[in-house]
C-alpha positions as CSV (number, residue, x, y, z in Angstrom):
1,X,-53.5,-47.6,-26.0
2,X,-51.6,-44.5,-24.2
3,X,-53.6,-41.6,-24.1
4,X,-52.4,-37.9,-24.2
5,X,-54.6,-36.3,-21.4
6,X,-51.8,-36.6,-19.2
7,X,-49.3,-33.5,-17.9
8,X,-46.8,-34.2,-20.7
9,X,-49.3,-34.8,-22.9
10,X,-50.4,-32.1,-25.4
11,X,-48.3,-29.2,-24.1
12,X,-47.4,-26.4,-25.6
13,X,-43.2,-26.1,-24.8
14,X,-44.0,-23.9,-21.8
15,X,-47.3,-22.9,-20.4
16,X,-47.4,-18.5,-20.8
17,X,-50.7,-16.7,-19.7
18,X,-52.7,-15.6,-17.1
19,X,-55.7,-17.3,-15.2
20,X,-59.1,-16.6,-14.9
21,X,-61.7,-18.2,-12.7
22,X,-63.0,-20.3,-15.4
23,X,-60.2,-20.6,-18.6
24,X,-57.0,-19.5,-19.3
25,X,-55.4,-17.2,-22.0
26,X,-52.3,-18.4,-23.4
27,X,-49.8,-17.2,-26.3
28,X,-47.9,-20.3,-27.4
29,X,-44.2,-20.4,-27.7
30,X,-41.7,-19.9,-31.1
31,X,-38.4,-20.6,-29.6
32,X,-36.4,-18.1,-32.2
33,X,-33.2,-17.2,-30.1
34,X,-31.8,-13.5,-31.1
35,X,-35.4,-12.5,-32.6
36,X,-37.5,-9.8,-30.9
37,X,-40.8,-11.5,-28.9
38,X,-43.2,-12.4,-31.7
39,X,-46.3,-10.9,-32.2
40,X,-49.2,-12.4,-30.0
41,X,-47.0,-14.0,-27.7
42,X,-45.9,-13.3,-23.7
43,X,-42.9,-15.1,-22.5
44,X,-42.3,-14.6,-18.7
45,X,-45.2,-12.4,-18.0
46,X,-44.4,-10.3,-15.2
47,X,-47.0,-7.4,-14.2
48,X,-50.7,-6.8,-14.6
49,X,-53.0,-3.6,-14.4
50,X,-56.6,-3.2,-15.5
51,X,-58.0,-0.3,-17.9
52,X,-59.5,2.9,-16.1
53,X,-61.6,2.6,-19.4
54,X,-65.3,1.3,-18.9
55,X,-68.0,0.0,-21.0
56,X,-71.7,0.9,-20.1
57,X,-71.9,-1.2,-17.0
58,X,-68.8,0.0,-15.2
59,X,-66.9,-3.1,-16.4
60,X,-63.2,-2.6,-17.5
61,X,-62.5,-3.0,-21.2
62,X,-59.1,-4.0,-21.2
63,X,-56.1,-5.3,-19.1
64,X,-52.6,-4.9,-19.8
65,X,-49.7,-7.2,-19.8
66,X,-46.3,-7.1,-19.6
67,X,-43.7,-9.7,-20.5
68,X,-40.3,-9.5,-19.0
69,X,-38.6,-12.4,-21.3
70,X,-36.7,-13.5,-18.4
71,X,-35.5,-16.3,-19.8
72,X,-33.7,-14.1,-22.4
73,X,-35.4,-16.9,-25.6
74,X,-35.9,-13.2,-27.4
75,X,-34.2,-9.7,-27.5
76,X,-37.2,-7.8,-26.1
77,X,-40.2,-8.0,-24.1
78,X,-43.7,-6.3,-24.9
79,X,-46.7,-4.6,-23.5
80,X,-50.0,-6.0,-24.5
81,X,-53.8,-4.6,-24.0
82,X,-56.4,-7.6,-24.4
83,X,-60.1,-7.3,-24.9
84,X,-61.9,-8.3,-21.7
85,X,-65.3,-8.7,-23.2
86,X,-63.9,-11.0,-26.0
87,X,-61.7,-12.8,-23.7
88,X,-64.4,-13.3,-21.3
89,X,-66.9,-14.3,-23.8
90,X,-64.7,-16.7,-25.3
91,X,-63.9,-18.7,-22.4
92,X,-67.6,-19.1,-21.4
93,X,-68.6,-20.0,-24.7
94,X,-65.5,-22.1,-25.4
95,X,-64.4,-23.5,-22.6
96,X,-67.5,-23.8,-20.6
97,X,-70.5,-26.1,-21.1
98,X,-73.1,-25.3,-18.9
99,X,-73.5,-23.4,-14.9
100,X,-74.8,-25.8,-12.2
101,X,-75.6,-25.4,-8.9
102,X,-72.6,-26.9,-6.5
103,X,-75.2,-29.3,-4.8
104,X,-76.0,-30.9,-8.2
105,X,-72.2,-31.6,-9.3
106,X,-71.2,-33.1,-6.1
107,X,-70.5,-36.9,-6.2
108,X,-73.3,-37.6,-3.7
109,X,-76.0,-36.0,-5.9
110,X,-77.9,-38.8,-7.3
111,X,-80.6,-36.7,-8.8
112,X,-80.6,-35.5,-12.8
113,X,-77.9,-32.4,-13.2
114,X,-79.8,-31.4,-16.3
115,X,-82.9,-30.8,-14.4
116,X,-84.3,-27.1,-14.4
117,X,-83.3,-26.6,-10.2
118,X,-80.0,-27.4,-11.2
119,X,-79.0,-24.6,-13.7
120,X,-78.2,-21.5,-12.4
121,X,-77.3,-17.7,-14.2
122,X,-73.9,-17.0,-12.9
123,X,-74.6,-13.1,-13.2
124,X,-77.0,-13.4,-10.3
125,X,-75.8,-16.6,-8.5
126,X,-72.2,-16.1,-7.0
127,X,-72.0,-19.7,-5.8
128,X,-72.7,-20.9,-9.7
129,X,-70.3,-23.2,-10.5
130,X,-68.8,-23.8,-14.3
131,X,-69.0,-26.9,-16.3
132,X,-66.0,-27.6,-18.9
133,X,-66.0,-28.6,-22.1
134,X,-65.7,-32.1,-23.0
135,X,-63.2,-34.3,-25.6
136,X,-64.1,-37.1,-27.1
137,X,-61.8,-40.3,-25.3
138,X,-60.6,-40.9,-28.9
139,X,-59.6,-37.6,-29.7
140,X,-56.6,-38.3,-26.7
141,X,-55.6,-41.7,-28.3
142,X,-51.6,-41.5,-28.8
143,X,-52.6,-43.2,-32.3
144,X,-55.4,-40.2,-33.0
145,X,-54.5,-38.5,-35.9
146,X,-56.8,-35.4,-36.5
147,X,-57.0,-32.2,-34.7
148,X,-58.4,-32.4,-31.4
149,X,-60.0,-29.0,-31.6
150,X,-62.1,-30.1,-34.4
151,X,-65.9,-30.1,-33.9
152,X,-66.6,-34.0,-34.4
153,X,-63.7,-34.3,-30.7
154,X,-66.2,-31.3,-29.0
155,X,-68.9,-33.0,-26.6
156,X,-70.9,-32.3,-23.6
157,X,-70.0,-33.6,-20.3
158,X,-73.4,-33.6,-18.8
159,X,-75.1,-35.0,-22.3
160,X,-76.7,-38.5,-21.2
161,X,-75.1,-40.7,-22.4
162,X,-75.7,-43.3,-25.4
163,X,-76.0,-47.0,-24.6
164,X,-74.6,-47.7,-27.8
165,X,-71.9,-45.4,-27.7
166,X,-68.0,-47.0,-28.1
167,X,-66.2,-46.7,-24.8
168,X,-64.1,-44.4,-27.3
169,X,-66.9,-41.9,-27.5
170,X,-66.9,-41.3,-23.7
171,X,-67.2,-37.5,-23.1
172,X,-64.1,-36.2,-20.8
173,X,-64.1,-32.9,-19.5
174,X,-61.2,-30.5,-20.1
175,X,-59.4,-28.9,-17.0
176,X,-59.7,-25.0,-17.3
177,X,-56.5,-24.5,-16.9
178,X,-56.4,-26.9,-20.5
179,X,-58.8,-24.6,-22.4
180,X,-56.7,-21.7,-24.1
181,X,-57.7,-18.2,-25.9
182,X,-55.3,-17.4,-28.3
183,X,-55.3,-14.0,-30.9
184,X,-57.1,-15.6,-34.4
185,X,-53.8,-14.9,-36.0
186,X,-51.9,-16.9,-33.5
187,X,-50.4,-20.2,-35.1
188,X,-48.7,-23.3,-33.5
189,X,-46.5,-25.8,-34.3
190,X,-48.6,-28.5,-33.3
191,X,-52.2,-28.9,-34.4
192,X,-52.9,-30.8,-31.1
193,X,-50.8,-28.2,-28.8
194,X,-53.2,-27.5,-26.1
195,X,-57.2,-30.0,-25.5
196,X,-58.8,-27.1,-26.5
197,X,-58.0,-24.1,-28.1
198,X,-60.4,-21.0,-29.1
199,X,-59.2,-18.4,-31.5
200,X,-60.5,-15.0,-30.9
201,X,-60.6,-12.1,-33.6
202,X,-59.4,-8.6,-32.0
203,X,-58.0,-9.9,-28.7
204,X,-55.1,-7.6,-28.7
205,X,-55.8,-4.3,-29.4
206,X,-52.4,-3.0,-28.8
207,X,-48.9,-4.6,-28.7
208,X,-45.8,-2.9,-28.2
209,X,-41.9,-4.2,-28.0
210,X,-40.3,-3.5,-25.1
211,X,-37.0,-3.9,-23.9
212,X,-36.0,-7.0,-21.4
213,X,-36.6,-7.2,-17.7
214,X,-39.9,-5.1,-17.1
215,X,-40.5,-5.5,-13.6
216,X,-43.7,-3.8,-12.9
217,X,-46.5,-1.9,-14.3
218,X,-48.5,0.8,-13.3
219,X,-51.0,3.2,-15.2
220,X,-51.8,7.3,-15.2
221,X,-54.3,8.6,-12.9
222,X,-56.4,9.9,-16.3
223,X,-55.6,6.0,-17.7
224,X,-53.9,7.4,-20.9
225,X,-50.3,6.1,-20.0
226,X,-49.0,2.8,-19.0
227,X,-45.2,3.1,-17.1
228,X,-43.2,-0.2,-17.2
229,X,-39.9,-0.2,-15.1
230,X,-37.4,-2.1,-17.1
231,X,-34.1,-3.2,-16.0
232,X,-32.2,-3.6,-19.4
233,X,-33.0,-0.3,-19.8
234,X,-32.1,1.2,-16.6
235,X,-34.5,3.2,-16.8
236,X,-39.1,4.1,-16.9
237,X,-40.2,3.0,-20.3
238,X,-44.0,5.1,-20.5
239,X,-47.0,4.2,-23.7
240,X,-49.8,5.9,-24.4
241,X,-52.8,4.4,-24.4
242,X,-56.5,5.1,-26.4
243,X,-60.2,4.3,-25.7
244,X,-60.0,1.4,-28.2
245,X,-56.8,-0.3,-26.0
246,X,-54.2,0.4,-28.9
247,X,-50.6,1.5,-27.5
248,X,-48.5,3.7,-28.9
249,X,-44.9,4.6,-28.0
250,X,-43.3,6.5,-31.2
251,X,-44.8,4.6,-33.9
252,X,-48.8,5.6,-33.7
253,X,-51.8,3.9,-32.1
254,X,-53.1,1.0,-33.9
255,X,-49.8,-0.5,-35.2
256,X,-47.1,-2.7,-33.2
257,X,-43.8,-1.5,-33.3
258,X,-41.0,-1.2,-31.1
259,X,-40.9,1.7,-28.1
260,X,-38.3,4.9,-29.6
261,X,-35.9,5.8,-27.6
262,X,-37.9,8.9,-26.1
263,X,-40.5,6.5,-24.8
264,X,-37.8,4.2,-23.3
265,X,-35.6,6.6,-21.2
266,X,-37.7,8.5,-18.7
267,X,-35.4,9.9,-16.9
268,X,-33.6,11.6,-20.1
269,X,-35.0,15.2,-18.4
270,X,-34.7,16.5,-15.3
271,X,-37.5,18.6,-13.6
272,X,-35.0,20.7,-12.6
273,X,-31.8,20.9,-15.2
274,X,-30.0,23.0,-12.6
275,X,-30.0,20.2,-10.1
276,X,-28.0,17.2,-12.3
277,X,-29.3,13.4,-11.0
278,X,-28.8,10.2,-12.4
279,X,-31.5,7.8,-12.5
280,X,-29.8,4.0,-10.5
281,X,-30.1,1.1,-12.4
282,X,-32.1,-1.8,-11.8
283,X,-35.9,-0.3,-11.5
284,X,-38.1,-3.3,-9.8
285,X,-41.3,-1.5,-9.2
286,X,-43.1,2.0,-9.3
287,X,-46.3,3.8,-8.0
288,X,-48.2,6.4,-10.0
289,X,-50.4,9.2,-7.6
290,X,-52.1,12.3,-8.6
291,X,-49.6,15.2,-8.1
292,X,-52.0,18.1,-7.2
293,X,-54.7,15.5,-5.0
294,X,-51.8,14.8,-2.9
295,X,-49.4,17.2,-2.4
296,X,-50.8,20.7,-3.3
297,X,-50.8,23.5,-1.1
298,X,-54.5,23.5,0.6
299,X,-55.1,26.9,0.0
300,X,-54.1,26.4,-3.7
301,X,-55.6,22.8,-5.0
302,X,-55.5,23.8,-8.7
303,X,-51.8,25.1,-8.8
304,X,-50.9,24.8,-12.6
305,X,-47.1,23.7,-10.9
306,X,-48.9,20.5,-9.6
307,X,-50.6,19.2,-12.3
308,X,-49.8,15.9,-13.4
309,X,-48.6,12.9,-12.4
310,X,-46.2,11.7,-10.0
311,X,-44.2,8.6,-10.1
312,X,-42.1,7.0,-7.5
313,X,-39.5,3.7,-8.1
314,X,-38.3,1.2,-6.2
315,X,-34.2,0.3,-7.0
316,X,-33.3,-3.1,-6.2
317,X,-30.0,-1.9,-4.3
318,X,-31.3,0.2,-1.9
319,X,-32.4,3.2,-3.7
320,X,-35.5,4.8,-4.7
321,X,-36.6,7.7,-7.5
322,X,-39.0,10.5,-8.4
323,X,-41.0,11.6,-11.5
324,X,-42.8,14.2,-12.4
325,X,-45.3,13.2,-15.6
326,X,-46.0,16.9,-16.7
327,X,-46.9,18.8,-20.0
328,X,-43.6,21.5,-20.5
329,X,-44.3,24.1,-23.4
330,X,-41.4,23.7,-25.8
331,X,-39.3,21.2,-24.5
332,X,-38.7,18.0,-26.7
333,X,-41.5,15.8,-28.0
334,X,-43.6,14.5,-26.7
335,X,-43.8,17.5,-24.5
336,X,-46.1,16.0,-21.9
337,X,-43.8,13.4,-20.4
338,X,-41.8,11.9,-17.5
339,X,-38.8,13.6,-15.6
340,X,-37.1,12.9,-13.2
341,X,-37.3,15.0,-9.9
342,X,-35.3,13.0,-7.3
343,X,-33.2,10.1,-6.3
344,X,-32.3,8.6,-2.5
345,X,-29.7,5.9,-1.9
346,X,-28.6,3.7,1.5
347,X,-32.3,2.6,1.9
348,X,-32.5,-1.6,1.9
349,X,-30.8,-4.3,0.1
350,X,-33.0,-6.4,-2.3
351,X,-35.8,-3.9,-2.6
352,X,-39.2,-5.9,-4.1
353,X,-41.8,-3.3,-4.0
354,X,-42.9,-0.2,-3.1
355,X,-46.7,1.0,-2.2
356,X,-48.1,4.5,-1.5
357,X,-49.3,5.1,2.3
358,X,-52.5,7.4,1.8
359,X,-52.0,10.8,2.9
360,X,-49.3,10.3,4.5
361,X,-46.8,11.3,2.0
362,X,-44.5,8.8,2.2
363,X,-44.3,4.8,0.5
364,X,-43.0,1.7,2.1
365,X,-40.7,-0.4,0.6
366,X,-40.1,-4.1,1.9
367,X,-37.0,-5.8,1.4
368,X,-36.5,-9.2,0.6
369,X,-33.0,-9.9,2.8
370,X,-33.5,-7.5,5.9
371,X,-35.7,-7.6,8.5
372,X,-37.0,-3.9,8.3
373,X,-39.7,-2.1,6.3
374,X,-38.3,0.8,4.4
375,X,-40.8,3.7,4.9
376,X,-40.1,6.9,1.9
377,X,-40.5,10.4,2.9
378,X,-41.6,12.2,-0.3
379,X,-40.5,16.2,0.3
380,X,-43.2,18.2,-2.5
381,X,-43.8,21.5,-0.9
382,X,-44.8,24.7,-2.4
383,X,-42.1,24.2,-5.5
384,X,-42.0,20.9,-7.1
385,X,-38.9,21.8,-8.7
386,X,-37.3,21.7,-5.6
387,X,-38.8,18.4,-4.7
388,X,-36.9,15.7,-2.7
389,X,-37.2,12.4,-1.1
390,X,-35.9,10.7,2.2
391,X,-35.6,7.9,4.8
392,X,-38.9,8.0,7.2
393,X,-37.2,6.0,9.2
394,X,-37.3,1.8,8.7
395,X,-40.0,-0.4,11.0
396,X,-37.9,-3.1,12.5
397,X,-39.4,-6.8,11.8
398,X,-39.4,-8.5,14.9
399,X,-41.0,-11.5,16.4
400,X,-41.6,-13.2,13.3
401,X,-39.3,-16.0,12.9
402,X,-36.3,-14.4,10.6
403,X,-39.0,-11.2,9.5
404,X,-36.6,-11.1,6.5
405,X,-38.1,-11.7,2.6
406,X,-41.2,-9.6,3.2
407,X,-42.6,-9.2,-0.6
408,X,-45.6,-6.9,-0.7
409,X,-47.6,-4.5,1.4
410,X,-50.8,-2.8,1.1
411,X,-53.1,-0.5,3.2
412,X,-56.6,-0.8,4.5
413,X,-58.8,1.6,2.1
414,X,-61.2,2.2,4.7
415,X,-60.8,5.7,6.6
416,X,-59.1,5.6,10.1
417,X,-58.4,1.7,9.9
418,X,-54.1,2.7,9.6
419,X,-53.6,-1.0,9.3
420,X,-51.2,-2.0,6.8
421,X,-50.7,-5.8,5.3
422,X,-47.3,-7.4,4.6
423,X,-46.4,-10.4,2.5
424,X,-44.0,-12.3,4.4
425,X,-42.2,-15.6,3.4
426,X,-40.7,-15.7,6.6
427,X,-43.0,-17.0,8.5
428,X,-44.9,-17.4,5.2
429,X,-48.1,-15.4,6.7
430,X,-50.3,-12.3,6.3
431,X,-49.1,-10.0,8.6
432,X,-51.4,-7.0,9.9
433,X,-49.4,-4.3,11.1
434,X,-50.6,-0.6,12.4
435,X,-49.1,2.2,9.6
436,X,-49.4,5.6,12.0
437,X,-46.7,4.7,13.9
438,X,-43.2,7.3,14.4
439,X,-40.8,4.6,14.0
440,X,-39.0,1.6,15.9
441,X,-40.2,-2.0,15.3
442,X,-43.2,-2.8,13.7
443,X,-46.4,-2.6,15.2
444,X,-47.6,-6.2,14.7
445,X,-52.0,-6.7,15.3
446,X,-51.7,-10.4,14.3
447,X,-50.3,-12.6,11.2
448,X,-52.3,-15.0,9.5
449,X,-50.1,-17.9,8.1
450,X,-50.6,-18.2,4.1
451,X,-49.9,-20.7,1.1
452,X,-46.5,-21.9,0.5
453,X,-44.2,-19.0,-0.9
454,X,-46.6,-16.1,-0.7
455,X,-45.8,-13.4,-3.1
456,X,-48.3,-11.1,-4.0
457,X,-51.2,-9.4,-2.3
458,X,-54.7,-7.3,-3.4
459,X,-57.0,-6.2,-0.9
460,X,-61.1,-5.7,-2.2
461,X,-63.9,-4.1,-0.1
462,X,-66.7,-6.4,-0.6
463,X,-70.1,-5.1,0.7
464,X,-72.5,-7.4,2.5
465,X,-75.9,-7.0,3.8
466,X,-74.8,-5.9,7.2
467,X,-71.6,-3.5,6.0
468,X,-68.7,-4.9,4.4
469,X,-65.7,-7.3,4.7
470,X,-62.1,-6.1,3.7
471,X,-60.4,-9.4,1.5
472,X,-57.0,-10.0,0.8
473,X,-55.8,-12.1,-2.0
474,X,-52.4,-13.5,-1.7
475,X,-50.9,-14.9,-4.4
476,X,-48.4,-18.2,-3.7
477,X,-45.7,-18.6,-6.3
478,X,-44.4,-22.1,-5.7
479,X,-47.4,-23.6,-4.2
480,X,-49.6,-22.6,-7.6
481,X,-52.3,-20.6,-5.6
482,X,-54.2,-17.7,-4.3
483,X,-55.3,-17.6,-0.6
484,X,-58.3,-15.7,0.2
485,X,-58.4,-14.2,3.6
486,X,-61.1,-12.0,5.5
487,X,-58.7,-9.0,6.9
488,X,-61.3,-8.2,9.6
489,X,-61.8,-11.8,11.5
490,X,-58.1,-12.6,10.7
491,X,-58.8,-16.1,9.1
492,X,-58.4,-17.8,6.2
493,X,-61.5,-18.2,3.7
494,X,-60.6,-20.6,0.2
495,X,-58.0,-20.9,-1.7
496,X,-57.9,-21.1,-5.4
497,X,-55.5,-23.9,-6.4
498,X,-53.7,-25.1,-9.5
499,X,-52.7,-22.0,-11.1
500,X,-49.1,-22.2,-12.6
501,X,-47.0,-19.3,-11.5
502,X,-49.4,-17.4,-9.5
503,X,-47.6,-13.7,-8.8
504,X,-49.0,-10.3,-10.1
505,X,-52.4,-10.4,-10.2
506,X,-55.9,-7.8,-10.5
507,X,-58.9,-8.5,-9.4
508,X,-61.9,-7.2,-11.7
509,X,-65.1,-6.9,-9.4
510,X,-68.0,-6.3,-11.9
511,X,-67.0,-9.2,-13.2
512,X,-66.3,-11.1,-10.4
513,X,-63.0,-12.4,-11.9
514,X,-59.5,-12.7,-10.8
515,X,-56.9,-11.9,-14.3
């Protein structure tokens, strides 16, 4: 008999979530062409950010999603908050078994894995290692015709096992990237669409529809606004956002509706009316600062004219923008909202993204066909209204094969380190570069080659008993994984493998968890 454990086996029609560690989350698929994205679902998830919100251990309560349908099956994308605690919870309970030591899963360990040296508390033992849940072998018989997910198919790998037992009754484990948590409400097609599926009650907190495209996502300083470039919109599509993780863009917190059109056209004011700009099309990413911690006058930190937000975007096509997020007495509703400041043009071709350098007023933006760095001057001096933004002058990318397609940057956190690391697909490395430089070509410290197609990159202070270690993350599109690399000895750690899609991604350190 055929069984149905295999890759084509037991799919959903196209795998749409985001990995953890130890489980997936997943939305399903309803392939309804012309019909907005249905509730509960992603489709082409494109950007993630975590909640400034914490529960009593300084764990964040929610992360939000945002689906770009990029493959245009609907006529909008969403926004979605999910429960971190439930999420979390339901994976360990669902989709894990037991925690072992490494020693005692390892194929040479002849001794018994249920023995008390062999379980371990992942909350205190960082090298504790998850066990899956198991299927029944019948249950992924071509010929089975129940629901897999029913209790009588759920068993436990590490149970000894029963002389007596059919060959049927073996336990299998379930790949983690096979065990899915779905919103309660959530129904498929297929009874049998994914091994294992766990329903969880309250999952989303807060859904929103969107328009197509989103191609970013960044959140307010205070954490009470989410901003979402989106490219059918040509313009910064901004939701509010509660303590509880519900969302609301014109149609009230705790209900899912579609963004108004004040929500969904940033740009519709100007900071300064007398001064007519036009925001470019074709928003790819943006960066949200505190307006007075970085660019009020010393002598004056609590200027009422900066308080706020600012926001800068990234245009594809060589351009780049400027928001103000502000409260304006009497202007229209809501009164606290985003407008735009400032526009540049002639930067880069085939802008990707763009990052803030600390306190050096200015942002870099790497371009995907050139081989430069794009470096943004950002002109706020004692008048905001009179705000403005300029070329800082590009790096030159030599030396590096082509030093075209460079994808991401980010900077060291740590005071006086001025190093700043660059995703580049060509070579496909890490490459370390010094950030207080005037101009010219790049000042390269080393590269440090990467996974196939890098694409992404988070950087994580990590403190050890000694000091601390700086990480990066890179995330590898095509090659389905996320390098780990220690910034300070220039060398690759681990990587993560078998994760479909890796590209935006947040790393949650309480939890030791990578969304």
């Amino acid at each position: 008999m055929g069984s149905r454990f295999g890759p084509q086996g037991a799919a959903i029609s196209f795998a749409l979530g985001f990995l953890l560690i130890s489980g997936t989350v997943s939305t399903g698929c309803i392939n309804t062409d012309g019909d907005p994205l249905p509730a509960g679902l992603m489709s082409f998830p494109i950007a993630i950010e975590l909640a400034l919100d914490q529960d009593a251990e300084g764990k964040p309560r929610f992360v939000y999603v945002t689906s770009s349908n990029f493959g245009l099956q609907y006529n909008s994308g969403n926004v979605q908050s999910y429960d971190l605690d439930k999420m979390v919870e339901a994976i360990n309970t669902g989709c894990v078994s037991a925690w072992r030591t490494p020693e005692c899963l390892s194929s040479d360990y002849n001794g018994d894995v249920n023995d008390p040296s062999c379980i371990c508390d992942p909350a205190t033992d960082f090298n504790c290692a998850p066990v899956p849940q198991g299927i029944r072998r019948r249950c992924l018989e071509n010929d089975f015709e129940g629901d897999i997910n029913d209790p009588a198919c759920v068993c436990e790998p590490l149970a000894p096992p029963d002389s007596d037992d059919d060959p049927l009754d073996q336990c299998v484990p379930v790949p983690f990237d096979r065990c899915t948590v779905v919103p309660a409400e959530l129904r498929f097609r297929e009874p049998a669409a994914a091994l294992r599926i766990i329903p969880v009650e309250g999952l989303i907190p807060g859904e929103v529809v969107i328009g197509s495209f989103a191609d970013g996502l960044a959140l307010a300083t205070d954490g009470r606004r989410v901003y979402v470039p989106v490219r059918s919109d040509a313009n910064l599509t901004y939701i509010d956002v509660n303590e509880e993780g519900q969302l609301n863009c014109g149609g009230g917190f705790g209900t899912r509706h579609t963004c108004t059109a004040p929500y969904r056209s940033g740009s519709a004011e100007l900071v300064n009316p007398d001064f007519p700009i036009v925001l470019p099309n074709d928003p790819v990413d943006i960066f949200v600062g505190d307006l007075a911690a970085d660019f009020a006058p010393p002598n004056d930190p609590d200027n009422p004219d900066f308080r706020g937000d600012y926001i800068l975007m990234a245009h594809r096509e060589g351009k780049a923008s400027l928001f103000f997020d502000q409260f304006r007495a009497g202007g229209p509703e809501p009164q606290k909202r985003p407008r735009l400041a400032a526009t540049v043009d002639d930067l880069a071709p085939e802008q990707v993204t763009i990052t803030y350098e600390p306190g050096a007023k200015r942002a870099w933006i790497p371009s995907a066909t050139i081989a430069a760095v794009v470096r943004l001057g950002i002109g706020i001096d004692g008048d905001p209204t009179q705000s403005y933004l300029f070329d800082a002058g590009a790096l030159r990318v030599s030396g590096l094969d082509t030093g075209v397609s460079n994808r991401d940057i980010r900077f060291d956190p740590r005071p006086g380190r001025n190093l700043a690391y660059i995703v580049s697909r060509s070579p496909e490395a890490l490459v370390v570069a010094r950030s207080d430089v005037a101009g010219g070509d790049l000042n390269m410290v080393a590269q440090v080659p990467t996974c196939r197609d890098p694409s992404r990159i988070q950087v994580a202070e990590v403190p050890l008993d000694d000091g601390s270690v700086l990480l990066a993350f890179v995330s590898c599109f095509l090659s389905r994984s996320v390098q780990v690399i220690d910034a300070d000895r220039l060398q690759g750690i681990t990587i993560l493998t078998n994760i479909s899609g890796a590209f935006e991604f947040v790393i949650d350190g309480p939890r030791r968890l990578m969304y």
